[in-house]
C-alpha positions in Angstrom: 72.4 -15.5 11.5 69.7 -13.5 12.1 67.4 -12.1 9.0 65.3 -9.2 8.4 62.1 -10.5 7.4 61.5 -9.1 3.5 59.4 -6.4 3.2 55.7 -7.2 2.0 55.8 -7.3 -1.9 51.8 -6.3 -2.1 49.7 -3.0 -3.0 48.8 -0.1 -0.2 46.0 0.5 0.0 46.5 4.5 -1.9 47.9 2.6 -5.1 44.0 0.9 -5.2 42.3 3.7 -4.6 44.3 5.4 -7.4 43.5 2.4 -9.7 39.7 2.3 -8.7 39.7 6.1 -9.4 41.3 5.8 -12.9 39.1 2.6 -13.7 35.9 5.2 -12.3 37.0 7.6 -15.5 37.8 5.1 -18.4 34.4 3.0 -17.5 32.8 6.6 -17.2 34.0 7.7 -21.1 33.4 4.5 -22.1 29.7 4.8 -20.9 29.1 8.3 -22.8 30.7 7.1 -25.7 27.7 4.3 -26.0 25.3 6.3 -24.8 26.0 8.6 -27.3 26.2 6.2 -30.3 22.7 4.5 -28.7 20.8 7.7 -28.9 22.7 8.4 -32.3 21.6 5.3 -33.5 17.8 5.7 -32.2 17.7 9.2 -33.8 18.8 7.9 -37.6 16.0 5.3 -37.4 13.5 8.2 -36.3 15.1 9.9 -39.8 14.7 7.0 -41.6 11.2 6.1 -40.8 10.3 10.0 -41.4 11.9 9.8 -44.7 10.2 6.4 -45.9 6.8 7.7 -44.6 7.8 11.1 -46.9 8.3 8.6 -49.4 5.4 6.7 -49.1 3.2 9.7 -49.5 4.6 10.8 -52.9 4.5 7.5 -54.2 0.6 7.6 -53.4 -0.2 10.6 -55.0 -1.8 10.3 -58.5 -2.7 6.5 -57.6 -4.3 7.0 -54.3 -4.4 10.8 -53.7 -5.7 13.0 -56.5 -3.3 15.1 -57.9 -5.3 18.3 -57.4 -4.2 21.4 -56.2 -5.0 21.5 -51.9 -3.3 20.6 -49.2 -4.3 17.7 -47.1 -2.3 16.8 -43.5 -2.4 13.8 -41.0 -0.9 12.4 -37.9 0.4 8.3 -37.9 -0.4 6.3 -34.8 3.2 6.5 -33.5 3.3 11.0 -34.0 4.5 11.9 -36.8 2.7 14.7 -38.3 2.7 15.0 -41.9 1.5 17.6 -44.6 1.1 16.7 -48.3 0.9 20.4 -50.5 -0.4 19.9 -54.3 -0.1 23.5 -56.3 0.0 24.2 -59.6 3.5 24.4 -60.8 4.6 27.9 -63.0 6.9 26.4 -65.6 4.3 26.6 -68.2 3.3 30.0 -69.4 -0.3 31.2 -68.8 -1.4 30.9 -72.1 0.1 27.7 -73.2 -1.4 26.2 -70.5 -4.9 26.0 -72.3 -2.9 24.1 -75.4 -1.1 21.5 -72.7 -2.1 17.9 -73.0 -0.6 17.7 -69.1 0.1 20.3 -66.4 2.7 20.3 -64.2 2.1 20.3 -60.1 4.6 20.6 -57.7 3.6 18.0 -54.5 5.6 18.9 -51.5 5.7 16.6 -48.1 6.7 17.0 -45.4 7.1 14.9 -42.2 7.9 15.8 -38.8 8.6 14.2 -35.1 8.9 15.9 -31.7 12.0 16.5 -31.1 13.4 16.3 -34.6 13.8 18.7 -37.7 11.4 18.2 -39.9 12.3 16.4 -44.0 10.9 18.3 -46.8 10.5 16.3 -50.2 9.4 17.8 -53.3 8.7 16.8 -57.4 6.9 17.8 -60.3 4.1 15.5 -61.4 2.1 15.6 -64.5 -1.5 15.4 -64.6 -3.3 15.2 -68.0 -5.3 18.4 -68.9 -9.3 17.7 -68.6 -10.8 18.1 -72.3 -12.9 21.3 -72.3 -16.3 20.3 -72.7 -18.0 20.6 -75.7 -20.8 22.3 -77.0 -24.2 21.3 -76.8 -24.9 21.0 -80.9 -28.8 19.6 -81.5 -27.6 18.2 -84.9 -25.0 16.2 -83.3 -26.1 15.0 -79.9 -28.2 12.0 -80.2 -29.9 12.6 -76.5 -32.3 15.7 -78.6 -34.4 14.4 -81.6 -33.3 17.0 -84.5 -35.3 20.2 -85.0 -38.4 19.7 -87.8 -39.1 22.5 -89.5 
């Protein structure tokens, strides 16, 4: 009895090219996809340190930074530029502002880094009203010996 020898049972060699070809595409996508979430990730933290450096800045102004009205600006050691804006705020009419114990200012930051939009923060803060100063009055101000007569 004479056999055929069974066919080989393995893979030719167009079925592994077709397999290396749709391995090529799924490790491609899959490459993108973390890429994409990496640089995603990368640009939240640049958000988040803008946003705490915004922060930071209105938590220093009336302890650190005068709250007067100007505008003052910087740039951090790693670029972000910032600009702190201190004006007058008009929610107190003109002439009860004389009668205020505080005024109102509006303080207004905002940070920005190459690339990225820039985050605008903004509150009221309250600064107490400067007494006006008084009168010189000879009778009362112990500096000036009284008038004789």
């Amino acid at each position: 009895m004479t056999g055929r020898p069974a066919p080989s049972r393995g893979f030719t060699l167009i079925e592994i090219l077709v397999a290396f070809a749709i391995l090529a595409f799924v490790l491609v996508a899959l490459y993108r996809i973390f890429g994409g979430g990496l640089a995603t990730t990368a640009r939240l933290e640049q958000r988040s340190a803008e946003l705490l450096m915004a922060r930071s800045i209105l938590e220093r102004v009336g302890a650190d930074v005068p709250l007067v009205a100007g505008e003052q600006s910087g740039t951090t050691p790693d670029g972000m530029a910032w600009v702190l804006d201190i004006r007058p705020a008009a929610i107190i009419e003109p002439a009860e502002q004389q009668t205020a114990p505080v005024l109102p200012f509006e303080v207004v930051v905002t940070v920005s880094h190459a690339g990225i939009s820039p985050i605008t923060l903004t509150t009221l803060r309250l600064a107490p009203q400067a007494p006006p100063p008084e009168p010189l009055n000879p009778d009362l101000n112990p500096d000036q010996p009284p008038e004789q007569p």
